[in-house]
DOMARDO-237122 format. One record per residue: x, y negated, z negated of N, C-alpha, C, O in turn; chain; residue in one letter. Coordinates in nm, 2 decimals, decimal comma, m for minus. Layout:
N
+--------+--------+--------+--------+--------+--------+--------+--------+--------+--------+--------+--------+-------+------+
!   n_xx !   n_yy !   n_zz !  ca_xx !  ca_yy !  ca_zz !   c_xx !   c_yy !   c_zz !   o_xx !   o_yy !   o_zz ! kette ! rest !
+--------+--------+--------+--------+--------+--------+--------+--------+--------+--------+--------+--------+-------+------+
!      X !      Y !      Z !      X !      Y !      Z !      X !      Y !      Z !      X !      Y !      Z !     A !    A !
...
+--------+--------+--------+--------+--------+--------+--------+--------+--------+--------+--------+--------+-------+------+
***
This chain:
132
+--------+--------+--------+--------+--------+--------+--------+--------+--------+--------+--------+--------+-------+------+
!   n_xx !   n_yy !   n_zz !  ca_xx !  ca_yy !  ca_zz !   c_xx !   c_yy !   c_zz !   o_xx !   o_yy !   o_zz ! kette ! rest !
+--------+--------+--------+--------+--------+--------+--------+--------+--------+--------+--------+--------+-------+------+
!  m1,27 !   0,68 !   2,13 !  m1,29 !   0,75 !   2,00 !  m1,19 !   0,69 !   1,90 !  m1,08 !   0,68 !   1,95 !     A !    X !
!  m1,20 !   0,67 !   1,80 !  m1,17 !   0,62 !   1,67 !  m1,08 !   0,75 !   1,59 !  m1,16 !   0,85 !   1,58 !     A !    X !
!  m0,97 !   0,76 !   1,54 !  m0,96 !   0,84 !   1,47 !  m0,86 !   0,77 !   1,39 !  m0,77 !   0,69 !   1,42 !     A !    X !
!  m0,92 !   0,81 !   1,25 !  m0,88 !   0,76 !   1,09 !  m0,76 !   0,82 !   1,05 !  m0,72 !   0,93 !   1,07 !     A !    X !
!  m0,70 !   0,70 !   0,97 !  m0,54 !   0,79 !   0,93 !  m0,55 !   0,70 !   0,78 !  m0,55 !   0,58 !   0,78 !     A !    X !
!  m0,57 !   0,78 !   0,64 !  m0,57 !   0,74 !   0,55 !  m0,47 !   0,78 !   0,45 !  m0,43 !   0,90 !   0,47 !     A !    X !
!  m0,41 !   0,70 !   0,32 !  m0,29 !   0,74 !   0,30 !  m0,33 !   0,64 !   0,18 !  m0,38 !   0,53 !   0,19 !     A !    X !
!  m0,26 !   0,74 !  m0,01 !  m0,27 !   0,66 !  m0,12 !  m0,14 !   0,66 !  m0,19 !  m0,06 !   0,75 !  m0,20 !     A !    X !
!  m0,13 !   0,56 !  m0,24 !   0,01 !   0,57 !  m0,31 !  m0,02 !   0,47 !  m0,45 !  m0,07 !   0,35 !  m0,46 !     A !    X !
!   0,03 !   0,57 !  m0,53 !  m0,03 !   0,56 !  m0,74 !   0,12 !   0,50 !  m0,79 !   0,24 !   0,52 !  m0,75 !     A !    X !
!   0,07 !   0,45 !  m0,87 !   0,18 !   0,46 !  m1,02 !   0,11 !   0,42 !  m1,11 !   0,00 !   0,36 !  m1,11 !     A !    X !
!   0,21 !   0,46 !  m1,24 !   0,20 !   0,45 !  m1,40 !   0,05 !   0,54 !  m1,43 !   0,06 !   0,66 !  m1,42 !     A !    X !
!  m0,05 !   0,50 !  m1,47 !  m0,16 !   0,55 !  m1,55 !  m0,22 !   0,63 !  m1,40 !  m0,27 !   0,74 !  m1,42 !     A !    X !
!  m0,22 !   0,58 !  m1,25 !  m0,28 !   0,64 !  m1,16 !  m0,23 !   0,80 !  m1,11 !  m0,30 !   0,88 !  m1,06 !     A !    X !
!  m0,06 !   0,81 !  m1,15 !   0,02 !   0,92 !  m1,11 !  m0,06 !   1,01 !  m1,14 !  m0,14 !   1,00 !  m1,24 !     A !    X !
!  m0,06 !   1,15 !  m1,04 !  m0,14 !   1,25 !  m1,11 !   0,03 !   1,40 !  m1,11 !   0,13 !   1,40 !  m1,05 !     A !    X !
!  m0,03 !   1,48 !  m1,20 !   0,05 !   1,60 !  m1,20 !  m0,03 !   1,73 !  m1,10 !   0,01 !   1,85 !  m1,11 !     A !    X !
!  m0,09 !   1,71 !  m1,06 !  m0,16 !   1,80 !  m0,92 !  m0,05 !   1,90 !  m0,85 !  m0,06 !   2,02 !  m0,82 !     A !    X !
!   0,05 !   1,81 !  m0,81 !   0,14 !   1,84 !  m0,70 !   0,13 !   1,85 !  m0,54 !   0,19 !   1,92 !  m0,46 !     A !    X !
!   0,03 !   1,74 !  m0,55 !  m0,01 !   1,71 !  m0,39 !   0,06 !   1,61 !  m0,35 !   0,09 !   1,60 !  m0,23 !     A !    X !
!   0,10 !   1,51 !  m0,46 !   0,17 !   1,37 !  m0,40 !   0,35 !   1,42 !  m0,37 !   0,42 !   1,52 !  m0,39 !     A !    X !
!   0,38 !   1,32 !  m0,35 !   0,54 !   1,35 !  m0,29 !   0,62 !   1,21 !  m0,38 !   0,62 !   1,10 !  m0,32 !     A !    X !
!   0,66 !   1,22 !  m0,48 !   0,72 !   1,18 !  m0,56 !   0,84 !   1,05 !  m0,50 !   0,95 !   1,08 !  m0,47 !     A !    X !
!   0,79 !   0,92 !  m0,50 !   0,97 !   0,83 !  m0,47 !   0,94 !   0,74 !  m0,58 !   0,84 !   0,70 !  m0,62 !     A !    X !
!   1,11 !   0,72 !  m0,63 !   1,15 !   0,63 !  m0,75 !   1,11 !   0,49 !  m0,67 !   1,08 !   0,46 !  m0,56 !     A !    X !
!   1,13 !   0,40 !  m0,79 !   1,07 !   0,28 !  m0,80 !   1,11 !   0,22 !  m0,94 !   1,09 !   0,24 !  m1,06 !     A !    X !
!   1,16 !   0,12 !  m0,87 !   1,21 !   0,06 !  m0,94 !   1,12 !  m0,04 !  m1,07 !   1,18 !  m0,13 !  m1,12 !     A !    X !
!   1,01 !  m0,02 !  m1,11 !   0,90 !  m0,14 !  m1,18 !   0,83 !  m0,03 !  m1,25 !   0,74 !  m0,06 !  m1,33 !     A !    X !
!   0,86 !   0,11 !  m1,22 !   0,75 !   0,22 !  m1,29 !   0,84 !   0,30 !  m1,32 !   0,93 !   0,33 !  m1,24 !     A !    X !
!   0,82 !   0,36 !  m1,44 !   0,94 !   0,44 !  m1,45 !   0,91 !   0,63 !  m1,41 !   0,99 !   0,72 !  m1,41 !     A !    X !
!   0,77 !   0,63 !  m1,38 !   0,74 !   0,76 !  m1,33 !   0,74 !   0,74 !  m1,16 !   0,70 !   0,84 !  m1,10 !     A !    X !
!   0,77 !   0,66 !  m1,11 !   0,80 !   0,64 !  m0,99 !   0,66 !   0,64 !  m0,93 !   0,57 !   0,64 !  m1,01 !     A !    X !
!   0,63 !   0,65 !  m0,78 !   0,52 !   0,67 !  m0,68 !   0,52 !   0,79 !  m0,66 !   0,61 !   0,86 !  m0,65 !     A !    X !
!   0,38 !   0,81 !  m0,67 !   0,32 !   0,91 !  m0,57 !   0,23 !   0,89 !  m0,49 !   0,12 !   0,84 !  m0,51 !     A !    X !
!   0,28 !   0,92 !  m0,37 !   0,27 !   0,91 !  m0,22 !   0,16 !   1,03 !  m0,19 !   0,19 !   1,14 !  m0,22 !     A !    X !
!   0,02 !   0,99 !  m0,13 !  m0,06 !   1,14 !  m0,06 !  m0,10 !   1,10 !   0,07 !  m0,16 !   1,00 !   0,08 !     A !    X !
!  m0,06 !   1,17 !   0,18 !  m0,08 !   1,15 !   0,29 !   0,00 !   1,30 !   0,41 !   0,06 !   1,40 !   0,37 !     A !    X !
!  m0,03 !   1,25 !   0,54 !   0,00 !   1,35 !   0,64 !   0,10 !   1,32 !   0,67 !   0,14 !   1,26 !   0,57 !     A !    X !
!   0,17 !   1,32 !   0,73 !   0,31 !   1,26 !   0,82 !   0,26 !   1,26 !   0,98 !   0,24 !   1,36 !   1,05 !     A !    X !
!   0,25 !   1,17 !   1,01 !   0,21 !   1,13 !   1,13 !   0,26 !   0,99 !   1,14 !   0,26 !   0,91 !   1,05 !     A !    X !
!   0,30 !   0,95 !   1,25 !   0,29 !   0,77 !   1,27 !   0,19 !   0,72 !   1,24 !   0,21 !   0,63 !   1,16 !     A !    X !
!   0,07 !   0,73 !   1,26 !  m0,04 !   0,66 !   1,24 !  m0,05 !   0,65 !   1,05 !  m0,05 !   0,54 !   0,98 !     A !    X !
!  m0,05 !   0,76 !   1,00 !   0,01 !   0,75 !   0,81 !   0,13 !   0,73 !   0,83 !   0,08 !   0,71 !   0,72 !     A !    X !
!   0,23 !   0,72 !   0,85 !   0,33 !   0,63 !   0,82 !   0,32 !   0,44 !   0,83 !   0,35 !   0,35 !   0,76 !     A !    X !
!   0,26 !   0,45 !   0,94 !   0,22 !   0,26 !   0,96 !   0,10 !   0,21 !   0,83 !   0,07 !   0,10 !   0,79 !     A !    X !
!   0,07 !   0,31 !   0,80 !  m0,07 !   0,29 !   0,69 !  m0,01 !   0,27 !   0,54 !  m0,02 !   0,18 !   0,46 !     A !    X !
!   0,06 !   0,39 !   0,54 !   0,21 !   0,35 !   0,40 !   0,21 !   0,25 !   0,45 !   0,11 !   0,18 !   0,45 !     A !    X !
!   0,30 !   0,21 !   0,49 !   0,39 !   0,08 !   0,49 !   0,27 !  m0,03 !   0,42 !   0,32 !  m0,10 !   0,34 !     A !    X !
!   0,17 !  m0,04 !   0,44 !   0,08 !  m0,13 !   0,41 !   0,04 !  m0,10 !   0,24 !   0,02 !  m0,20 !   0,16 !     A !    X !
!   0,04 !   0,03 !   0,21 !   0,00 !   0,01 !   0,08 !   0,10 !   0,06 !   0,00 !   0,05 !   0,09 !  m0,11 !     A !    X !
!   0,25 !   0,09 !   0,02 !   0,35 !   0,05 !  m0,06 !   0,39 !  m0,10 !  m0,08 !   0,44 !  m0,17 !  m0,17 !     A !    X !
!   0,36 !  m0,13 !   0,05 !   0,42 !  m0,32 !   0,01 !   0,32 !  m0,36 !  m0,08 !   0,36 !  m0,43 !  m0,16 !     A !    X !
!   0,16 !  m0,33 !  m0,10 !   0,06 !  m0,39 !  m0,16 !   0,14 !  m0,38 !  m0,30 !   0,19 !  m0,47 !  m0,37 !     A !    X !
!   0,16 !  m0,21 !  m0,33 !   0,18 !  m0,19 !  m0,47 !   0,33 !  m0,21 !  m0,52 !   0,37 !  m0,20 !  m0,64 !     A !    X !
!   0,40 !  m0,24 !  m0,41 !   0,54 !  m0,28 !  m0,49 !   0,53 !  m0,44 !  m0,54 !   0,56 !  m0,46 !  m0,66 !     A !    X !
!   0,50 !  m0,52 !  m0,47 !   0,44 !  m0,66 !  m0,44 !   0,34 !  m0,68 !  m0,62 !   0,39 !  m0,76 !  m0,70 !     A !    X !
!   0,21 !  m0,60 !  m0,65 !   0,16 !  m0,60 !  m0,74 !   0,24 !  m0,61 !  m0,86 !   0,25 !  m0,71 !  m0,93 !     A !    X !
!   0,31 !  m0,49 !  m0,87 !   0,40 !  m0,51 !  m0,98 !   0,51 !  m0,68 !  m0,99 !   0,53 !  m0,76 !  m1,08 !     A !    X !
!   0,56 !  m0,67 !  m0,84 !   0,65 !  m0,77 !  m0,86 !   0,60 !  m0,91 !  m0,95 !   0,64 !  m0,97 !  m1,05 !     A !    X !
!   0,47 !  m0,91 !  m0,85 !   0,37 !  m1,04 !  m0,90 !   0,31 !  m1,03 !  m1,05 !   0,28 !  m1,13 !  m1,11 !     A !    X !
!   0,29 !  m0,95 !  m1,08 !   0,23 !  m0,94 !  m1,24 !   0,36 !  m0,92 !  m1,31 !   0,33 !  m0,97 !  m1,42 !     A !    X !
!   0,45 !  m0,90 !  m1,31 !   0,61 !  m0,92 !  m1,39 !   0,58 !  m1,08 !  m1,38 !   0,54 !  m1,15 !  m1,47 !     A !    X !
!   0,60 !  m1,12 !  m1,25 !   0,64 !  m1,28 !  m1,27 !   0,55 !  m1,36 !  m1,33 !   0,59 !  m1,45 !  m1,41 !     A !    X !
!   0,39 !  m1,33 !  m1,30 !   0,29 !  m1,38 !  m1,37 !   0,27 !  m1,35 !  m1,54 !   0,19 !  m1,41 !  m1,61 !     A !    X !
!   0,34 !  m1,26 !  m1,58 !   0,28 !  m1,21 !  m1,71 !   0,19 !  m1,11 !  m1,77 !   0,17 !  m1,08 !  m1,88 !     A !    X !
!   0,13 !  m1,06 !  m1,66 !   0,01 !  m0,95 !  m1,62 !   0,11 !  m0,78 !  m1,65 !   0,21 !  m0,74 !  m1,60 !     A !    X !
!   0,01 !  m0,75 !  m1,74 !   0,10 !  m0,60 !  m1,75 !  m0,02 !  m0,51 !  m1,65 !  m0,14 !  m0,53 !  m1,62 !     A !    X !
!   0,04 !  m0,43 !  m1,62 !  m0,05 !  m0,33 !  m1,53 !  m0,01 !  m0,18 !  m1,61 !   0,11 !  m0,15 !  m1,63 !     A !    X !
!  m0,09 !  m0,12 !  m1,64 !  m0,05 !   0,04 !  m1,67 !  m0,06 !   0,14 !  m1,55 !  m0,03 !   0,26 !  m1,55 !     A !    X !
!  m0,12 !   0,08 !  m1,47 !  m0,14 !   0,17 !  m1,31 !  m0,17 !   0,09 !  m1,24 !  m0,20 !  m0,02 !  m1,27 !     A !    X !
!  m0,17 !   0,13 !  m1,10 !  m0,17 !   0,07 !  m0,99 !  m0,22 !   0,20 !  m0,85 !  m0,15 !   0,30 !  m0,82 !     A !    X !
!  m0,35 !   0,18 !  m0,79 !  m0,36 !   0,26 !  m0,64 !  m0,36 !   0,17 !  m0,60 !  m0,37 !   0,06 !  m0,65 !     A !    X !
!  m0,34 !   0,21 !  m0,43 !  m0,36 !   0,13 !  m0,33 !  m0,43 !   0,27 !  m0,22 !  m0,40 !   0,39 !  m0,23 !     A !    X !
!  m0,52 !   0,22 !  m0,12 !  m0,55 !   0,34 !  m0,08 !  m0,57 !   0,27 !   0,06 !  m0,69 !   0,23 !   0,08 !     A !    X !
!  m0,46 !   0,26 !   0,17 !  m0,52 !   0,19 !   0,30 !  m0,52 !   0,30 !   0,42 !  m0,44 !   0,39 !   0,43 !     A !    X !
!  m0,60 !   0,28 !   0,48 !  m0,67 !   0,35 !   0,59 !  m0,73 !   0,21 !   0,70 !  m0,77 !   0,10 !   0,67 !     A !    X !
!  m0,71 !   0,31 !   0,86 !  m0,73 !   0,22 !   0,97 !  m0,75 !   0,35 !   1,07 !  m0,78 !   0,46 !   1,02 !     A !    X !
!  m0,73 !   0,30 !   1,21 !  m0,76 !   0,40 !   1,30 !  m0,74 !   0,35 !   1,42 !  m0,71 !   0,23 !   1,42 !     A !    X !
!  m0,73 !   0,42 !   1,53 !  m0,67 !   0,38 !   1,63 !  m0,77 !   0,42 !   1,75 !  m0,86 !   0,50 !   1,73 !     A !    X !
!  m0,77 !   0,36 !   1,86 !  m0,84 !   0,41 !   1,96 !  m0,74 !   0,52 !   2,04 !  m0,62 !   0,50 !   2,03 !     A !    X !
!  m0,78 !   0,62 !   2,09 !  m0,73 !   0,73 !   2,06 !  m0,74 !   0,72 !   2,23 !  m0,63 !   0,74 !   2,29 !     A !    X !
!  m0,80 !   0,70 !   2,29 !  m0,78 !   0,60 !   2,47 !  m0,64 !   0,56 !   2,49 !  m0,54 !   0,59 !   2,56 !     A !    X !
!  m0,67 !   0,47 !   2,39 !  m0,50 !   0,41 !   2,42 !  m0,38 !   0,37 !   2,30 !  m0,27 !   0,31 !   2,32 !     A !    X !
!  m0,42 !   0,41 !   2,20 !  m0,37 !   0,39 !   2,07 !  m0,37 !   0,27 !   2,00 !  m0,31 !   0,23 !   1,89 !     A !    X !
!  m0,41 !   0,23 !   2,03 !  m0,48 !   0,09 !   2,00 !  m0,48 !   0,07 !   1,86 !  m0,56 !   0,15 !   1,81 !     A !    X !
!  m0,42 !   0,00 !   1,77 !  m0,52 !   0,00 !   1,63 !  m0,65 !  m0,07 !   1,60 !  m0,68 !  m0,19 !   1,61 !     A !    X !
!  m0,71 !   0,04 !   1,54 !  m0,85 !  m0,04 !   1,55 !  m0,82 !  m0,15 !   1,44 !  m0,91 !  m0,24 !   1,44 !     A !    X !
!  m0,74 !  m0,16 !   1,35 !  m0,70 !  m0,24 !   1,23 !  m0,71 !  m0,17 !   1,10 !  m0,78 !  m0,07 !   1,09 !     A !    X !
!  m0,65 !  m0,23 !   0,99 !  m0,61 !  m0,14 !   0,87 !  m0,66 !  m0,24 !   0,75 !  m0,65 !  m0,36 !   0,74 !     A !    X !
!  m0,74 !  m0,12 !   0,67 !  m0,77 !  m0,20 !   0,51 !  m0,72 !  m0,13 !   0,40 !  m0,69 !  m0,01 !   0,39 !     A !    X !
!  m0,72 !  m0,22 !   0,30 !  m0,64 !  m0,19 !   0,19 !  m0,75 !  m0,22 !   0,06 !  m0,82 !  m0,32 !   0,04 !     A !    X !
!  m0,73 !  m0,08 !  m0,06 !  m0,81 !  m0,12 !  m0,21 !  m0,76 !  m0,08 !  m0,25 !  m0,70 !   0,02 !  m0,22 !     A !    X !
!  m0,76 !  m0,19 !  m0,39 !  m0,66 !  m0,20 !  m0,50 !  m0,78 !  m0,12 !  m0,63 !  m0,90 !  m0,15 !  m0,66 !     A !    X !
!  m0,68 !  m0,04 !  m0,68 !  m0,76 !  m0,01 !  m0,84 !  m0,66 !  m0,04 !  m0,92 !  m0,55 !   0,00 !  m0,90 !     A !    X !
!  m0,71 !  m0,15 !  m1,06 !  m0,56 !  m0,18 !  m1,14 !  m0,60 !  m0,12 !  m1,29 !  m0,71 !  m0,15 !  m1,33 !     A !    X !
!  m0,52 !  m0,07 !  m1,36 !  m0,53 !  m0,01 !  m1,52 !  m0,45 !  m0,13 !  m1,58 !  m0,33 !  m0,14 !  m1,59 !     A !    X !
!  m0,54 !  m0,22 !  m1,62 !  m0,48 !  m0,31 !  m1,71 !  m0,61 !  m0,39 !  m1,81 !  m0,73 !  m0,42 !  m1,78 !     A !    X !
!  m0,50 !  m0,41 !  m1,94 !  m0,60 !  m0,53 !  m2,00 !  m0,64 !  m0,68 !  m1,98 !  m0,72 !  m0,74 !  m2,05 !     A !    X !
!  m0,59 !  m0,71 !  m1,91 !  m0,55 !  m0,84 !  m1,84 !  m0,68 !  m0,87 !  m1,83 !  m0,77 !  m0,80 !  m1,80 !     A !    X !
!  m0,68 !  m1,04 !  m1,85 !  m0,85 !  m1,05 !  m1,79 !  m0,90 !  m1,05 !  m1,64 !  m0,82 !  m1,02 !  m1,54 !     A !    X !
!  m1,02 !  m1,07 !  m1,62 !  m1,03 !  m1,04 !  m1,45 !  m1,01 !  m1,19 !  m1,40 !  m1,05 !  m1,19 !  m1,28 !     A !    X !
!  m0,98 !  m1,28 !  m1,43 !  m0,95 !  m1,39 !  m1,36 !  m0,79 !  m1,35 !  m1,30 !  m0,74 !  m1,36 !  m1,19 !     A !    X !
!  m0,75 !  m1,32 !  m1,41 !  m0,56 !  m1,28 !  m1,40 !  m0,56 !  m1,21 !  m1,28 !  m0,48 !  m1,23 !  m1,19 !     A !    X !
!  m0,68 !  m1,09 !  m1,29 !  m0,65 !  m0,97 !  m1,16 !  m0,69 !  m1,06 !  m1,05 !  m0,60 !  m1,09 !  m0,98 !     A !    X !
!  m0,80 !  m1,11 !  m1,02 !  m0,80 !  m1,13 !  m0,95 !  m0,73 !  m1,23 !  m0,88 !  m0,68 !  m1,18 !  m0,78 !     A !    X !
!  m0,69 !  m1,39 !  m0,91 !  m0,59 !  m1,41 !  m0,91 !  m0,46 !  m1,36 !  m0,87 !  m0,38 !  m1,44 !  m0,81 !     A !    X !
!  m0,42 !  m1,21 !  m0,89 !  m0,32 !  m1,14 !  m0,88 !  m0,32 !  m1,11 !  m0,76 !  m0,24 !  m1,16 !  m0,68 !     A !    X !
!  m0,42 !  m1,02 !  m0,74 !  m0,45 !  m0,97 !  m0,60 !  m0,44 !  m1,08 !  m0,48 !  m0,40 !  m1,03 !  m0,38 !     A !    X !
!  m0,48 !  m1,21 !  m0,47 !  m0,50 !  m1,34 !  m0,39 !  m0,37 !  m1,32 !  m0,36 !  m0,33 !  m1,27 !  m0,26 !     A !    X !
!  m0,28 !  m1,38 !  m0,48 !  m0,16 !  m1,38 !  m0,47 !  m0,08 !  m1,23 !  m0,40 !   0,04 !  m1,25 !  m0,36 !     A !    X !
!  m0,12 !  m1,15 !  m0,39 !  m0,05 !  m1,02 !  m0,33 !  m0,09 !  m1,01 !  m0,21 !  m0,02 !  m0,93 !  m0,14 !     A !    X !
!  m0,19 !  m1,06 !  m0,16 !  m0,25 !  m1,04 !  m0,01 !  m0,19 !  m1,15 !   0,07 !  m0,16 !  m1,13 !   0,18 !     A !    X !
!  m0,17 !  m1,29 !   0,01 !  m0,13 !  m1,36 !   0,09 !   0,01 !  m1,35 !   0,09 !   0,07 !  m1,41 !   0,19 !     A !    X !
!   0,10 !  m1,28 !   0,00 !   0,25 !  m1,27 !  m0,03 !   0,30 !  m1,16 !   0,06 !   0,39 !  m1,19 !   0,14 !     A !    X !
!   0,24 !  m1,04 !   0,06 !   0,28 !  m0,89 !   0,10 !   0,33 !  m0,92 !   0,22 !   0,27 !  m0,96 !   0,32 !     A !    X !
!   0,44 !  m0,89 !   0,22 !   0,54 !  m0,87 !   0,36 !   0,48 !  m0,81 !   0,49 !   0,45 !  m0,88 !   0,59 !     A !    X !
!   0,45 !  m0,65 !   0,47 !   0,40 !  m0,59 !   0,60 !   0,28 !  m0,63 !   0,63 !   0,26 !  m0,67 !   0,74 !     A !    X !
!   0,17 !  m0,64 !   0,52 !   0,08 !  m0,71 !   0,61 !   0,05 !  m0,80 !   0,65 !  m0,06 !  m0,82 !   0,69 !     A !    X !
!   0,14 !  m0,91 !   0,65 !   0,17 !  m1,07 !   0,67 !   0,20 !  m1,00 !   0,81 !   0,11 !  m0,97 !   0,89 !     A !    X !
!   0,33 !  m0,99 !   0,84 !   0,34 !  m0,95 !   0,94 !   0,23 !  m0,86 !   1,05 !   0,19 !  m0,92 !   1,15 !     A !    X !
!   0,19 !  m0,75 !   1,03 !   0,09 !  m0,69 !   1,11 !   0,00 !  m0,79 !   1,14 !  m0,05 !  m0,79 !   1,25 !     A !    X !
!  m0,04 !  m0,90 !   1,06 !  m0,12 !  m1,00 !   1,08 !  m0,10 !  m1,07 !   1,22 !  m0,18 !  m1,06 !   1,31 !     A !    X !
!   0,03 !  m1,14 !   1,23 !   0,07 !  m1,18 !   1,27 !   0,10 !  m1,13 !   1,45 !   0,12 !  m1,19 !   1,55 !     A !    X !
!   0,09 !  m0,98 !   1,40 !   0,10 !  m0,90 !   1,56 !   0,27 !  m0,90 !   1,58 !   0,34 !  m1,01 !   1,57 !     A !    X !
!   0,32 !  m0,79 !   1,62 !   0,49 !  m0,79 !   1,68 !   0,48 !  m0,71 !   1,82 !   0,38 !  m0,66 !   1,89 !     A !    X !
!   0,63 !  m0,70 !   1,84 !   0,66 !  m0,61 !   1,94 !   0,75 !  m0,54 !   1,86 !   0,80 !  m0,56 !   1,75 !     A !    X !
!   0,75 !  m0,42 !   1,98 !   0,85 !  m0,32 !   1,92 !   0,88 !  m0,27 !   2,09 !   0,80 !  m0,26 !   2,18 !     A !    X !
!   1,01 !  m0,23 !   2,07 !   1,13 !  m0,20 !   2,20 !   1,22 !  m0,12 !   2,12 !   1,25 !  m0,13 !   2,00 !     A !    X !
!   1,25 !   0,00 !   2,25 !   1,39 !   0,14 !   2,24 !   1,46 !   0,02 !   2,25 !   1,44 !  m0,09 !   2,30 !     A !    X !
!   1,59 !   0,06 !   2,15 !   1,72 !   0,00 !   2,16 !   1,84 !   0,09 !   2,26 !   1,86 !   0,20 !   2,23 !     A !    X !
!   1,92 !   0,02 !   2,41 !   1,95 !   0,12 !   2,46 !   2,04 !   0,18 !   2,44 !   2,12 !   0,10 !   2,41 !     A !    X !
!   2,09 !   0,31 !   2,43 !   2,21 !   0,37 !   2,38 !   2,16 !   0,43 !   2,22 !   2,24 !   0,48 !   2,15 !     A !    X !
+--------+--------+--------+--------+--------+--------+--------+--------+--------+--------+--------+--------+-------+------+
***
């Protein structure tokens, strides 16, 4: 059995005032993230994927010249629930900007092949208790 662990994280024009998200500063937005999700391991491994997406965005449209007024990212995956398995994790981008669509897209290429965590998960790791 498959069970889904999905998890979004906004800035700038995406931020909502609802009071469901959980608010962390950030350095590239001046209203910081908001974060919606469960707290579970399975949403926490899913963050990790779509804060590097949207910290990474910003990074890359500063360097490129691309202004962004918002930014989601919304990644969701799932695990086999047999053995925890990940069934694997995707990630979508919604961007609030004027920028033309060659720029975004462009952007995005450049953010999927750049992004730290999912470079890695790509890649596959290990993970080991440290003793003591």
């Amino acid at each position: 059995m498959d069970e889904r662990f999905t998890v979004v994280a906004s800035a700038g024009s995406f931020l909502t005032e609802d009071g469901d998200d959980v608010r962390l500063p950030h350095r590239w937005t001046p209203g910081g993230v908001g974060v919606r999700t469960a707290f579970t391991g399975g949403h926490v491994l899913h963050l990790a994927v779509a804060a590097c997406v949207l910290n990474d965005l910003y990074r890359e449209a500063g360097a490129a010249g691309v202004e962004l007024r918002g930014v989601r990212v919304r990644a969701e995956g799932g695990f086999d629930t047999s053995t925890w398995q990940s069934t694997g994790i995707s990630y979508a981008v919604e961007l609030d900007s004027d920028a033309p669509a060659s720029d975004l897209t462009a952007l995005l290429a450049a953010v999927d092949e750049a992004a730290e965590i999912p470079r890695a998960l790509r890649q596959s790791t290990t993970v080991a208790r440290a003793a003591g």
